[in-house]
C-alpha positions as CSV (number, residue, x, y, z in Angstrom):
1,X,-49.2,-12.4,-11.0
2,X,-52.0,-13.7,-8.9
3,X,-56.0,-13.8,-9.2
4,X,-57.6,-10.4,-7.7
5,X,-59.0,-11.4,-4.2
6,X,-62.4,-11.2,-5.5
7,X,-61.4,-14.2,-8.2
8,X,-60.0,-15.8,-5.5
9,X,-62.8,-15.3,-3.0
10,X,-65.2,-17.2,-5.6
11,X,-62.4,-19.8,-6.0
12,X,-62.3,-20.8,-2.5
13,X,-65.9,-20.4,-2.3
14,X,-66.3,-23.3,-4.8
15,X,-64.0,-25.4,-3.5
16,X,-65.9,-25.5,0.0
17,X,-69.3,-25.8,-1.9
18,X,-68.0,-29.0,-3.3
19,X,-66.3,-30.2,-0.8
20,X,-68.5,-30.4,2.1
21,X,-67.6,-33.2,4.0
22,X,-64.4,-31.4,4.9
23,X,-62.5,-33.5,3.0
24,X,-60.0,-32.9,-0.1
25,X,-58.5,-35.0,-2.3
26,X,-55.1,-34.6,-4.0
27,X,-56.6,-33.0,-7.3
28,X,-58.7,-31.0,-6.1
29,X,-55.6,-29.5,-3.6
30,X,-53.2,-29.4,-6.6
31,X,-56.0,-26.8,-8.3
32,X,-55.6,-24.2,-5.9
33,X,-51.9,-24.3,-5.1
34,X,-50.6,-22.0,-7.9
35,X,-52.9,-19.2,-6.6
36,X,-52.3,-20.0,-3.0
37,X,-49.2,-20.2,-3.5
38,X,-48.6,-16.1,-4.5
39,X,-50.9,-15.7,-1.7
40,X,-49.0,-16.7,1.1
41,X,-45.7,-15.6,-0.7
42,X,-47.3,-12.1,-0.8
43,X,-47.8,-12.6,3.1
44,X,-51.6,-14.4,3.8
45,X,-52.1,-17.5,5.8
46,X,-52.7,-20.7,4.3
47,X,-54.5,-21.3,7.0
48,X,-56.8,-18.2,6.8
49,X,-57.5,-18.9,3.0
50,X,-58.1,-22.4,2.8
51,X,-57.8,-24.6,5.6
52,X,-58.8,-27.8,4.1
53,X,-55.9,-27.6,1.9
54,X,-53.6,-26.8,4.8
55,X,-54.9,-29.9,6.4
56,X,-54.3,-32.2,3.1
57,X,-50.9,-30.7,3.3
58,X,-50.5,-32.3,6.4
59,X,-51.7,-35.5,5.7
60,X,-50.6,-35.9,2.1
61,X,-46.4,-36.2,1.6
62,X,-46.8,-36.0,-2.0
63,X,-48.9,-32.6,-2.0
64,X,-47.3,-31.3,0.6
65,X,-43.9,-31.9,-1.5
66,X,-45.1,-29.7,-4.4
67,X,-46.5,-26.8,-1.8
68,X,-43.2,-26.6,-1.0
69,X,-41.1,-26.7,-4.0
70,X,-44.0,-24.2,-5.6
71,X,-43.6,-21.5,-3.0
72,X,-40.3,-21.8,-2.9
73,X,-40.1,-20.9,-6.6
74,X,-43.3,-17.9,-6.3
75,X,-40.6,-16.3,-3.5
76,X,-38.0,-16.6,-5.4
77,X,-39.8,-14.9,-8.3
78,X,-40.7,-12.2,-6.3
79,X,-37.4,-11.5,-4.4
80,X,-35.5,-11.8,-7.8
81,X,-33.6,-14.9,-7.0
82,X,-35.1,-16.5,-10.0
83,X,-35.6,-14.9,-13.5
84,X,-36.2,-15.5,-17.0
85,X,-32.7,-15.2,-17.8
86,X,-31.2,-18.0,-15.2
């Protein structure tokens, strides 16, 4: 479903290597939303796991727009609202 936490441990360890400055740019935000997304389905904190993308969320209408829309769908998955077959 989702990367093991260790995957995703060396995933958001990358991310803040190369993003230093604090800043992150749409691309770079759109890369981790599919795992972050069954992530804070499955219960985490956005905010815990990657703040810099919470805070692009905030700033960026168009990101923010797909976070939404793609957890949406991950819950849905999960709580069987959406399947294969509809």
């Amino acid at each position: 479903m989702g990367l093991p936490d260790e995957q995703l441990r060396k995933l958001i360890d990358h991310i803040f290597v190369s993003h230093q400055d604090g800043e992150m740019d749409c691309d770079s935000c759109n890369c981790q939303l599919e795992c972050l997304a069954e992530k804070v389905a499955g219960g985490a904190s956005l905010h815990d796991l990657l703040p810099a993308v919470e805070a692009h969320l905030r700033c960026c209408v168009d990101c923010r727009e797909e976070w939404q829309a793609l957890l949406c769908i991950v819950r849905a998955e999960r709580d069987g609202s959406l399947s294969a077959s509809n």
